[in-house]
N, CA, C and O atoms as a Tinker XYZ file with bonds, in Angstrom:
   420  protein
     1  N     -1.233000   -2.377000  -16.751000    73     2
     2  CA    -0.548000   -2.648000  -15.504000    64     1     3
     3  C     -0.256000   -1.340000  -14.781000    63     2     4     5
     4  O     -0.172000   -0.263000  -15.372000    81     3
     5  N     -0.128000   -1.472000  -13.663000    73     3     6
     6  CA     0.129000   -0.319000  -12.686000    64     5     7
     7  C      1.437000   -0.118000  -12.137000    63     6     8     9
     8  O      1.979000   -0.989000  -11.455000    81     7
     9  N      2.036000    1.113000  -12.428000    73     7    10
    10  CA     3.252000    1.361000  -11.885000    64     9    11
    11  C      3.389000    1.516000  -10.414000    63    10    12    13
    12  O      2.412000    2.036000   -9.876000    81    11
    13  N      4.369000    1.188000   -9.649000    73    11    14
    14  CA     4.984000    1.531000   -8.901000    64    13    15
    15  C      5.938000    2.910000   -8.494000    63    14    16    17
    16  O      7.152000    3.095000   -8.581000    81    15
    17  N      4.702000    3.875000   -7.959000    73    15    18
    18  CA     5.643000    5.030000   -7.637000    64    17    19
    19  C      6.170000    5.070000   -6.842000    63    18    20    21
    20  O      5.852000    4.283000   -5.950000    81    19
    21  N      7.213000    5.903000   -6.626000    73    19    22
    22  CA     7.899000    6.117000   -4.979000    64    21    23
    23  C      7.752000    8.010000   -5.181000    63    22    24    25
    24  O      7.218000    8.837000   -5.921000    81    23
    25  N      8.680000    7.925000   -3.893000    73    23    26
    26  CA     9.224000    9.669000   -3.694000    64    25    27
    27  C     10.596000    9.450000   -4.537000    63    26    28    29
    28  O     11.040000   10.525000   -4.939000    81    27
    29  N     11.425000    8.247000   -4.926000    73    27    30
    30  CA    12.669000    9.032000   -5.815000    64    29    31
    31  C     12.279000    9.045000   -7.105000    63    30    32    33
    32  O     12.481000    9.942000   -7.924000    81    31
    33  N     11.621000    7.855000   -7.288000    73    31    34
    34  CA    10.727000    7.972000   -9.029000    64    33    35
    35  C      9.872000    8.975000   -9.830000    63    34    36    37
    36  O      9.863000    9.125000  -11.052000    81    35
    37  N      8.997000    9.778000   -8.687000    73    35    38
    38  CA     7.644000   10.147000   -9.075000    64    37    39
    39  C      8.015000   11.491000  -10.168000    63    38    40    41
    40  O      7.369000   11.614000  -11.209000    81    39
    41  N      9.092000   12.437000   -9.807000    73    39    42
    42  CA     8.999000   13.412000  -10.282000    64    41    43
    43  C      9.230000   12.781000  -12.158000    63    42    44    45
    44  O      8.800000   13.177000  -13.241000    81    43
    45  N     10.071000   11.715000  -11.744000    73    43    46
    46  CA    10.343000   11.038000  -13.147000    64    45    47
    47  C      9.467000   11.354000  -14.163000    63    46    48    49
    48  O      9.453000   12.194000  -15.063000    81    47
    49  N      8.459000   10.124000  -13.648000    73    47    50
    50  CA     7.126000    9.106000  -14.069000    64    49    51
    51  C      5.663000    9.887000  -13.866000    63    50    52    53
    52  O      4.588000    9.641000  -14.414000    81    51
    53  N      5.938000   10.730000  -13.065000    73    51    54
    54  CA     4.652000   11.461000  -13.003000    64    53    55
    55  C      4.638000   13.245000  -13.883000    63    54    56    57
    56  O      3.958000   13.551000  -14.862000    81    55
    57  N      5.485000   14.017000  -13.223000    73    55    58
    58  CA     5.635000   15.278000  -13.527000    64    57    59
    59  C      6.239000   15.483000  -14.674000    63    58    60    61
    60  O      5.599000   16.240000  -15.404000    81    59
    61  N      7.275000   15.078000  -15.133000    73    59    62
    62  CA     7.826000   14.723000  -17.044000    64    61    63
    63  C      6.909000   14.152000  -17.505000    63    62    64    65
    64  O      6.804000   14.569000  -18.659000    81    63
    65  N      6.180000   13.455000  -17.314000    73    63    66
    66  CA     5.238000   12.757000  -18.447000    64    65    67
    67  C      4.791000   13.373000  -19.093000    63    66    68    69
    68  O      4.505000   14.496000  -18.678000    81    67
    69  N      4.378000   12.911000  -20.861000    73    67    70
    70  CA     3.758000   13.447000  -21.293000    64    69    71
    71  C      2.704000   13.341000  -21.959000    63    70    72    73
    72  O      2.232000   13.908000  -22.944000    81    71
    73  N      2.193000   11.989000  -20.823000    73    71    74
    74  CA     0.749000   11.319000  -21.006000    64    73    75
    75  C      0.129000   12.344000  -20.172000    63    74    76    77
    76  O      0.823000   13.318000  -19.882000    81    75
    77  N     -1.117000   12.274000  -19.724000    73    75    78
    78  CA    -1.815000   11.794000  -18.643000    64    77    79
    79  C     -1.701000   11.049000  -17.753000    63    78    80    81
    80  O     -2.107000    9.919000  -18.027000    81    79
    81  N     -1.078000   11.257000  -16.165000    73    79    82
    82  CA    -1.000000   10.168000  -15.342000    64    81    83
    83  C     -1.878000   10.161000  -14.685000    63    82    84    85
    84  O     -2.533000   11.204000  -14.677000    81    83
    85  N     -2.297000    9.141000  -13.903000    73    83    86
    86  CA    -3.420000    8.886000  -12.460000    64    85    87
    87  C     -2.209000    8.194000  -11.650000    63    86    88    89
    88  O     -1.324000    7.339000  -11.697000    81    87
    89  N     -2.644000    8.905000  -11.099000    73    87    90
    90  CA    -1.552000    8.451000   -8.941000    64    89    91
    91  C     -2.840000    7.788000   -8.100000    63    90    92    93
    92  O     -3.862000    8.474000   -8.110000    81    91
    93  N     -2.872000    6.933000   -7.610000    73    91    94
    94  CA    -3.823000    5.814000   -6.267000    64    93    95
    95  C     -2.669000    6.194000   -5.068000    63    94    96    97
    96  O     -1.557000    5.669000   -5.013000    81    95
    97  N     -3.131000    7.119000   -4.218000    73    95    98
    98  CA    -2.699000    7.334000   -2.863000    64    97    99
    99  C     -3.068000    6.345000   -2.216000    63    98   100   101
   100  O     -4.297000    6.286000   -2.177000    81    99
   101  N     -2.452000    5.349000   -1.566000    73    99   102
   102  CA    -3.010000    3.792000   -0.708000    64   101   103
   103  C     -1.916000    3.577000    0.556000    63   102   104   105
   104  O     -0.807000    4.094000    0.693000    81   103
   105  N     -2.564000    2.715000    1.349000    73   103   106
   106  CA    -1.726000    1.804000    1.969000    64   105   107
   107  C     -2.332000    0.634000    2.276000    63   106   108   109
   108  O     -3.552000    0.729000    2.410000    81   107
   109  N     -1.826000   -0.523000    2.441000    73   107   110
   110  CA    -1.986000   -1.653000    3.006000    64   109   111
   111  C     -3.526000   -2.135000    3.995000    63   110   112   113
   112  O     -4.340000   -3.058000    3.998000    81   111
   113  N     -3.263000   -0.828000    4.778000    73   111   114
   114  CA    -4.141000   -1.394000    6.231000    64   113   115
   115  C     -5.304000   -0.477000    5.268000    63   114   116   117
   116  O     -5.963000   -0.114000    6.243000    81   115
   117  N     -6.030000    0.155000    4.094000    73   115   118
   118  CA    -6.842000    0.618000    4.056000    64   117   119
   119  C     -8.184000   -0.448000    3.271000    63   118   120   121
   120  O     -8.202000   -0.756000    2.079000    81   119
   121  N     -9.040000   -0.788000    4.135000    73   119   122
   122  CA   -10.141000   -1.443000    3.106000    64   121   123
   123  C    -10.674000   -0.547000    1.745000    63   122   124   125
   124  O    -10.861000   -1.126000    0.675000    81   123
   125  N    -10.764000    0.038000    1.807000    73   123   126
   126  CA   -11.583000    1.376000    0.685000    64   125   127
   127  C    -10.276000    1.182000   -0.790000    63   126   128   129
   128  O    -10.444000    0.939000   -1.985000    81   127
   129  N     -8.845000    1.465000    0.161000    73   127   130
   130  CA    -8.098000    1.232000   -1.222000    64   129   131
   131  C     -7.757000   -0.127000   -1.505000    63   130   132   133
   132  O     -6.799000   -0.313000   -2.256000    81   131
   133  N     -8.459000   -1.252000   -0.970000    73   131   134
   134  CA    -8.235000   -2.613000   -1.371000    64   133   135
   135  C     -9.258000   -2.844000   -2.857000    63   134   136   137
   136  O     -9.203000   -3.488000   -3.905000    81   135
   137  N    -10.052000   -2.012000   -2.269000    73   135   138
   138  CA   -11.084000   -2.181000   -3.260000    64   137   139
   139  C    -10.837000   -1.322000   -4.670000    63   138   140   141
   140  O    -11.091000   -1.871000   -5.743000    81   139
   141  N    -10.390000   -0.112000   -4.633000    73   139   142
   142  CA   -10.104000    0.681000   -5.727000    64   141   143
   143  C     -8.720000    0.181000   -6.357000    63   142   144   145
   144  O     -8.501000    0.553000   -7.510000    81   143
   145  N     -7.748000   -0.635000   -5.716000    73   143   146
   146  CA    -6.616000   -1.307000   -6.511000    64   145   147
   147  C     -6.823000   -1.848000   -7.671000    63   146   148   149
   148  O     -6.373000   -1.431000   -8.738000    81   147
   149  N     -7.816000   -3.216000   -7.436000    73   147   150
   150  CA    -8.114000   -3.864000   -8.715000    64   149   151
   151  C     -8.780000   -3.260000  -10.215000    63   150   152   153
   152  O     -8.921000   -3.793000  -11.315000    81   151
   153  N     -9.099000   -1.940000   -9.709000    73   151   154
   154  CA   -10.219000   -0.773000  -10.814000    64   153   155
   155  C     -8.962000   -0.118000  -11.571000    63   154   156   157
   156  O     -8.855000   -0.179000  -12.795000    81   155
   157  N     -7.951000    0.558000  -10.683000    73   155   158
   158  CA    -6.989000    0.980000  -11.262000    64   157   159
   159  C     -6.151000    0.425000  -12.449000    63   158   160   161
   160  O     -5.859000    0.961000  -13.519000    81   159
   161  N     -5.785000   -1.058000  -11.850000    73   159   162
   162  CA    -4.916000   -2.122000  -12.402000    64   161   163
   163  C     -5.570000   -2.150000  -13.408000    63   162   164   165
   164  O     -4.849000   -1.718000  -14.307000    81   163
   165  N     -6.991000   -2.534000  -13.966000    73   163   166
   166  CA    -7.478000   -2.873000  -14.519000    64   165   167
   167  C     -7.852000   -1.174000  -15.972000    63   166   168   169
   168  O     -8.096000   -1.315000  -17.171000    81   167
   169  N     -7.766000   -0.086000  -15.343000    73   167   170
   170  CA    -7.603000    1.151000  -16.428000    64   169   171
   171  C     -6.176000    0.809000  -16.564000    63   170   172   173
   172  O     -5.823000    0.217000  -17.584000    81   171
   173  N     -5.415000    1.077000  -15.761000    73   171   174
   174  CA    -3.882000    0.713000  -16.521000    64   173   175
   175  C     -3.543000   -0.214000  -17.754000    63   174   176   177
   176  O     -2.920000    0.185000  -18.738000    81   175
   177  N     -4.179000   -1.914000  -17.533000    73   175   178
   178  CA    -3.995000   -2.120000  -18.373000    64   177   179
   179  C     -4.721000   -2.111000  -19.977000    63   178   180   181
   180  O     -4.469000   -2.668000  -21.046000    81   179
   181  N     -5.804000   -1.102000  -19.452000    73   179   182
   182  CA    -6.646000   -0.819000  -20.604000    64   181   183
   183  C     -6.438000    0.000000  -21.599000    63   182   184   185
   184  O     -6.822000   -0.146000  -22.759000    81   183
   185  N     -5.689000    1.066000  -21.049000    73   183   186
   186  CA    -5.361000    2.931000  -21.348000    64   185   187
   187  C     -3.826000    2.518000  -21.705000    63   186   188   189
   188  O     -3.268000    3.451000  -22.284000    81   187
   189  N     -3.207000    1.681000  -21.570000    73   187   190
   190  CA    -1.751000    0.959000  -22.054000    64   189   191
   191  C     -1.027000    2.380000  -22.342000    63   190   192   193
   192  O     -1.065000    3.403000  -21.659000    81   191
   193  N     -0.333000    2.118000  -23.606000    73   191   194
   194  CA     0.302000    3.372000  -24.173000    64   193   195
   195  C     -0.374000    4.800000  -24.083000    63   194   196   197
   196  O      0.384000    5.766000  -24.006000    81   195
   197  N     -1.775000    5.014000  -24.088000    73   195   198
   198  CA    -2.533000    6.278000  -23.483000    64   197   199
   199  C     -2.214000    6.861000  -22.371000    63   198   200   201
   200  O     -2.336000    8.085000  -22.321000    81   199
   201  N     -1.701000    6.092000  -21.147000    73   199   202
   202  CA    -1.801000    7.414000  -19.742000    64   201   203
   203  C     -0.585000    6.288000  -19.371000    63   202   204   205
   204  O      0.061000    5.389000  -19.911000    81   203
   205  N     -0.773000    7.159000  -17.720000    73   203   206
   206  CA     0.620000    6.513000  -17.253000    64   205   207
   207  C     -0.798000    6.290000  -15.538000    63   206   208   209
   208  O     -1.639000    7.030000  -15.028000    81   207
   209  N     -0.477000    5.375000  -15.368000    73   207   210
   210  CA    -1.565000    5.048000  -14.331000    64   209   211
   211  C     -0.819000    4.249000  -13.018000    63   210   212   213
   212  O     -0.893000    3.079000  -13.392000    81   211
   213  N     -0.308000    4.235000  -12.017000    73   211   214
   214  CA    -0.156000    3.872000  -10.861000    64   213   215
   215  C     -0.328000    4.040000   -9.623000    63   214   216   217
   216  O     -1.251000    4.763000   -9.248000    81   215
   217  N      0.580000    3.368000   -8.640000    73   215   218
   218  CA    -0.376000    3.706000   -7.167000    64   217   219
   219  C      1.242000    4.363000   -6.706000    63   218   220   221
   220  O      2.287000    4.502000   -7.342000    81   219
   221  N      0.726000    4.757000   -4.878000    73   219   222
   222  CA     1.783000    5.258000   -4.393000    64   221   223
   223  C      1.527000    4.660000   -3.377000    63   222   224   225
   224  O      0.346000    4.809000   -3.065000    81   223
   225  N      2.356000    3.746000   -2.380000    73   223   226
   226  CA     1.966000    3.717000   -0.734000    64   225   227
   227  C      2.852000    5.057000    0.367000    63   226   228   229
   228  O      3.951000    5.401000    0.802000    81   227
   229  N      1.361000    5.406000    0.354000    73   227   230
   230  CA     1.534000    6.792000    1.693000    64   229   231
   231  C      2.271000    6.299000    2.870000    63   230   232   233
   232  O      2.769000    7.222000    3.514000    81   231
   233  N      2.536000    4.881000    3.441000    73   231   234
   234  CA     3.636000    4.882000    4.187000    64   233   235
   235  C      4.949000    4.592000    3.650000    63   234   236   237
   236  O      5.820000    4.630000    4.519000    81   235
   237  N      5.299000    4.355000    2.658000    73   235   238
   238  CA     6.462000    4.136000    2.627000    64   237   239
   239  C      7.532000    5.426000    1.634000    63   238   240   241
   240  O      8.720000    5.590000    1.355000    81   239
   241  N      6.251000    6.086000    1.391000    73   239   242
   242  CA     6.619000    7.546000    0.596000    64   241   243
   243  C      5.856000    8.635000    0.887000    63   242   244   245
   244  O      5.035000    9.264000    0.220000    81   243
   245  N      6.303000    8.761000    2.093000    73   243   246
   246  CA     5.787000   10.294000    2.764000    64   245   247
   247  C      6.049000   11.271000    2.248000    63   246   248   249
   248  O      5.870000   12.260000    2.959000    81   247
   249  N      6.398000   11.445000    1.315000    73   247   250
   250  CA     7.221000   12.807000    1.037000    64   249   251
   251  C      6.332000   13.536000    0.299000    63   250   252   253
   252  O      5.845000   14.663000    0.384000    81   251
   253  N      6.226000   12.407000   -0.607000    73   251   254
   254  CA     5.074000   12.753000   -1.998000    64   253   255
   255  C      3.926000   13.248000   -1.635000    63   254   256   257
   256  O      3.422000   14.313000   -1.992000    81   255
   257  N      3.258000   11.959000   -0.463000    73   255   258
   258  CA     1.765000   12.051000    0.075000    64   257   259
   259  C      1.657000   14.109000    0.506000    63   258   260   261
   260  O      0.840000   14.896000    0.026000    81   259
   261  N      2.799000   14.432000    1.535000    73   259   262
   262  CA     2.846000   15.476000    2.360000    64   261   263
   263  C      2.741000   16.080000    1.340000    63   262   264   265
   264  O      1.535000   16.197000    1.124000    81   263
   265  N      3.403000   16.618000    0.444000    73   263   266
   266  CA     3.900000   17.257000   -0.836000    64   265   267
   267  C      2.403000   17.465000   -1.693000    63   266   268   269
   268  O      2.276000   18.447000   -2.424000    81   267
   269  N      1.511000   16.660000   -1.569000    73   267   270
   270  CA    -0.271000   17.032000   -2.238000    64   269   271
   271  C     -0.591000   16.631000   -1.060000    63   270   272   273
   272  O     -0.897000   15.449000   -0.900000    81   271
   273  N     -0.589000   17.363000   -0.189000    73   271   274
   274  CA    -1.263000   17.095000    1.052000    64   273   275
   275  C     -2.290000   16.153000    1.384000    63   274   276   277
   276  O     -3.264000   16.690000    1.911000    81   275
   277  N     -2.380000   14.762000    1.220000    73   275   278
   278  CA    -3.264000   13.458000    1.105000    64   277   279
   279  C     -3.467000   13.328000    2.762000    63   278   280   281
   280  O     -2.610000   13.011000    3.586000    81   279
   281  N     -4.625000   13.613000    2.950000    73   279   282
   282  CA    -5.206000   13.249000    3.890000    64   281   283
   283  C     -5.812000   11.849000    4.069000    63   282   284   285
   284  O     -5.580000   10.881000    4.793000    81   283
   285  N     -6.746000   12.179000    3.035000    73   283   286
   286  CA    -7.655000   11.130000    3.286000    64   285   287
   287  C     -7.404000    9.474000    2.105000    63   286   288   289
   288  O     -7.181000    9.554000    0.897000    81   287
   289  N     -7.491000    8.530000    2.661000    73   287   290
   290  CA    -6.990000    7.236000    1.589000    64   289   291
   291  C     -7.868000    6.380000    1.106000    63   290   292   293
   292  O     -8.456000    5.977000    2.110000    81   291
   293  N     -8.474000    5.674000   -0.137000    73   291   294
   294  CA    -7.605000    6.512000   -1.228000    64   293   295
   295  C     -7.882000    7.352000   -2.057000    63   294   296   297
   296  O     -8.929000    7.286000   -2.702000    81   295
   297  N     -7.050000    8.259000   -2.201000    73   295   298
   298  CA    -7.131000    9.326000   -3.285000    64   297   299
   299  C     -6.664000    9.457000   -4.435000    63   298   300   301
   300  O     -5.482000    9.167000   -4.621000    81   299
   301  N     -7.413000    9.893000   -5.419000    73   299   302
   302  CA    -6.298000    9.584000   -6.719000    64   301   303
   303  C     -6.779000   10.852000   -7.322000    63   302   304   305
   304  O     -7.855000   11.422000   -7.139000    81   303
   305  N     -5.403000   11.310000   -8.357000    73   303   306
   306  CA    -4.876000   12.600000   -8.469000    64   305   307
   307  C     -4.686000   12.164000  -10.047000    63   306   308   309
   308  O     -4.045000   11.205000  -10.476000    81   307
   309  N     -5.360000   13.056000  -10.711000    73   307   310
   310  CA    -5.111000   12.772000  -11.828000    64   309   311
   311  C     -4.146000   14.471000  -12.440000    63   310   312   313
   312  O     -4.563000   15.617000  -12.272000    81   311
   313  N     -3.109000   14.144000  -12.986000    73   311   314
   314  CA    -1.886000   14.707000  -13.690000    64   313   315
   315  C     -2.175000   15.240000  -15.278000    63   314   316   317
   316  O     -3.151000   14.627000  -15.711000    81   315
   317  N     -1.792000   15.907000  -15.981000    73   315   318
   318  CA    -1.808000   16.537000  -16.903000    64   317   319
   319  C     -0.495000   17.576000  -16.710000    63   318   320   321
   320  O     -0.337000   18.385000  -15.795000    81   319
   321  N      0.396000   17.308000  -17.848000    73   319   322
   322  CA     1.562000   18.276000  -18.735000    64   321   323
   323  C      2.139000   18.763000  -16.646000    63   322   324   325
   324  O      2.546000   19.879000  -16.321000    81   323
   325  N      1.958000   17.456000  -15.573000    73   323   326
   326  CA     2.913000   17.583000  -14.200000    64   325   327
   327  C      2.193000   18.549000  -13.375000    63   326   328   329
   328  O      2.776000   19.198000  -12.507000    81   327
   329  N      0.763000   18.681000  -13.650000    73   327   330
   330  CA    -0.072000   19.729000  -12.659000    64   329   331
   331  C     -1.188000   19.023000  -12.266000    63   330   332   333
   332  O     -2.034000   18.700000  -13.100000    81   331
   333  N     -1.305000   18.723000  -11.009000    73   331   334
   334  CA    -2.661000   17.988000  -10.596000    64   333   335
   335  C     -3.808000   18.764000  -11.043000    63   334   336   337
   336  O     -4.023000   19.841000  -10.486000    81   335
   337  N     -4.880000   18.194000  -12.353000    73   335   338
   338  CA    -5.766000   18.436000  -13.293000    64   337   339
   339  C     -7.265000   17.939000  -11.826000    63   338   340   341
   340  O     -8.122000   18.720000  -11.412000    81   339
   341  N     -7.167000   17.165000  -11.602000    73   339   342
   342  CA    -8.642000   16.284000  -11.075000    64   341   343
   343  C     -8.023000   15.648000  -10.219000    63   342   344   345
   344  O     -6.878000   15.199000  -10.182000    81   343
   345  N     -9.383000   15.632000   -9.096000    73   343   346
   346  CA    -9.079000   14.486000   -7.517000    64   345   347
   347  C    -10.097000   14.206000   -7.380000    63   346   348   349
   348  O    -11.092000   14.832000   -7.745000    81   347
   349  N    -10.016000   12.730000   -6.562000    73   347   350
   350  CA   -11.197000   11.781000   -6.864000    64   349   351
   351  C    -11.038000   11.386000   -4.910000    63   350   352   353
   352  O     -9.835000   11.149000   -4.800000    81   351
   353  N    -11.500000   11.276000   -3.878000    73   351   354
   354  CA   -11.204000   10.869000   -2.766000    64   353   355
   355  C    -12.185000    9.670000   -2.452000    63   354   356   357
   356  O    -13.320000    9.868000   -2.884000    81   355
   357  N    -12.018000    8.613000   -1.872000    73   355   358
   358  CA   -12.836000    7.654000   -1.625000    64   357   359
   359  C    -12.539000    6.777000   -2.755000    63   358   360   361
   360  O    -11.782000    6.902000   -3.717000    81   359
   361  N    -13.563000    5.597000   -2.272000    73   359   362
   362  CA   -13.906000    4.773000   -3.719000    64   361   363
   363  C    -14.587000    5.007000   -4.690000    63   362   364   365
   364  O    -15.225000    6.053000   -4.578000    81   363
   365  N    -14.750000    4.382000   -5.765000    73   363   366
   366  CA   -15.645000    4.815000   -6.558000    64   365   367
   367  C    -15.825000    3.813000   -7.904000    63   366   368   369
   368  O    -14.939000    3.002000   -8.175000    81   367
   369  N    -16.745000    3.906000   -8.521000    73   367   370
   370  CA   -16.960000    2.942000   -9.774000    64   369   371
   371  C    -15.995000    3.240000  -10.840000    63   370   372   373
   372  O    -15.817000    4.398000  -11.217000    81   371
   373  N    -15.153000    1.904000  -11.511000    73   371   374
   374  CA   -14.567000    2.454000  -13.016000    64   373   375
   375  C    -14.932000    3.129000  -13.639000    63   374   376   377
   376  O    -14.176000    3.704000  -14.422000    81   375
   377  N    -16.179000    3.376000  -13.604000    73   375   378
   378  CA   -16.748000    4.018000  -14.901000    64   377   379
   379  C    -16.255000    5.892000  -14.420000    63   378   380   381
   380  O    -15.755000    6.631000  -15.269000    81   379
   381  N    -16.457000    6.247000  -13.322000    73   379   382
   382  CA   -16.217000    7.582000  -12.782000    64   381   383
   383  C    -14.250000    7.903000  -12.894000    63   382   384   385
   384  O    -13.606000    8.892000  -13.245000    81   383
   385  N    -13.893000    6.688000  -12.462000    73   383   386
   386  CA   -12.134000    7.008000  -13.037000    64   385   387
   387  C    -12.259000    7.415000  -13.874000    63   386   388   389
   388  O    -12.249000    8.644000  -13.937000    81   387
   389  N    -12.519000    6.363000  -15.420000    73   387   390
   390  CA   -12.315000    5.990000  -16.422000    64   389   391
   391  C    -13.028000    7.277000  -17.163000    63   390   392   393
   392  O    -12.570000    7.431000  -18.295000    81   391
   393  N    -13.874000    8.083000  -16.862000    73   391   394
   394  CA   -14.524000    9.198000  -17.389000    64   393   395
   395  C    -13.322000   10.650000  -16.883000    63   394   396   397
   396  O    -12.988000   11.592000  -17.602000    81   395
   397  N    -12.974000   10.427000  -15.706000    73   395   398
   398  CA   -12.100000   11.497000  -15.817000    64   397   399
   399  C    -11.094000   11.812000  -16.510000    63   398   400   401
   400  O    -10.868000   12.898000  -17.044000    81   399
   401  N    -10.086000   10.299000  -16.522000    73   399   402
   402  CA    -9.370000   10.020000  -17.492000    64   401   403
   403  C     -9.813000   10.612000  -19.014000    63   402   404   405
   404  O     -9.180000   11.357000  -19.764000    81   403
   405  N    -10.979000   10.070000  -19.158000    73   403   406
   406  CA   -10.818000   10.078000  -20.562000    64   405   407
   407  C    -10.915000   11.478000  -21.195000    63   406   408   409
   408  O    -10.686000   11.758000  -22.371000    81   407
   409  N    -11.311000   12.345000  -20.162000    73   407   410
   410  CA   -11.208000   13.689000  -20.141000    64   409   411
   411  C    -10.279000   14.519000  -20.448000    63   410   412   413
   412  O    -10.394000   15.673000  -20.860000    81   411
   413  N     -9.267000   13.858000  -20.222000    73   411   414
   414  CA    -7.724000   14.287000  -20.186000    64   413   415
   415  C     -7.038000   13.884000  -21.305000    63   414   416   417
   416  O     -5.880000   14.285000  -21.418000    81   415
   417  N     -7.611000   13.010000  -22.358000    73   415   418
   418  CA    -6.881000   12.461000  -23.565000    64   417   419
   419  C     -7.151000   13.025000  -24.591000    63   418   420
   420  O     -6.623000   12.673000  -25.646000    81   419
């Protein structure tokens, strides 16, 4: 399953961790991250106790987005020991997440 980040949570859930996280930079109005949602959800609930895997919506948590300067949507940022390790922009096949990830374990 996929967490729910915000800007008051993230430093929590993302930067303390001491998995491996993946962040999904998204919003609503984006087709590209409609499509990479269900890929995510679906490593989340695969990688379970292994990583920490969720999304962020860039409008309703600007802070974060500004903060890794996310331009483009969606992007996903893969985390290691709270230091962005790997970035992935666009869509892309599970198998290309799921290889970066597994990189990191």
């Amino acid at each position: 399953m996929a967490i729910e980040f915000t800007d008051a949570n993230f430093e929590e859930l993302v930067i303390k961790s001491d998995k491996p996280v993946i962040v999904d930079f998204w919003a609503v109005w984006c087709g590209p991250c409609r499509m990479v949602g269900p890929i995510v959800q679906e490593i989340g609930e695969e990688y379970g106790e292994k990583a920490v895997v969720g999304k962020l919506d860039v409008d309703h948590n600007p802070e974060t987005a500004r903060k890794y300067s996310i331009r483009n949507i969606p992007t996903i940022l893969f985390f290691k020991n709270g230091e962005v390790v790997d970035k992935q922009v666009g869509a892309v096949p599970k198998a290309v997440l799921a290889g970066k990830l597994d990189s990191l374990l």
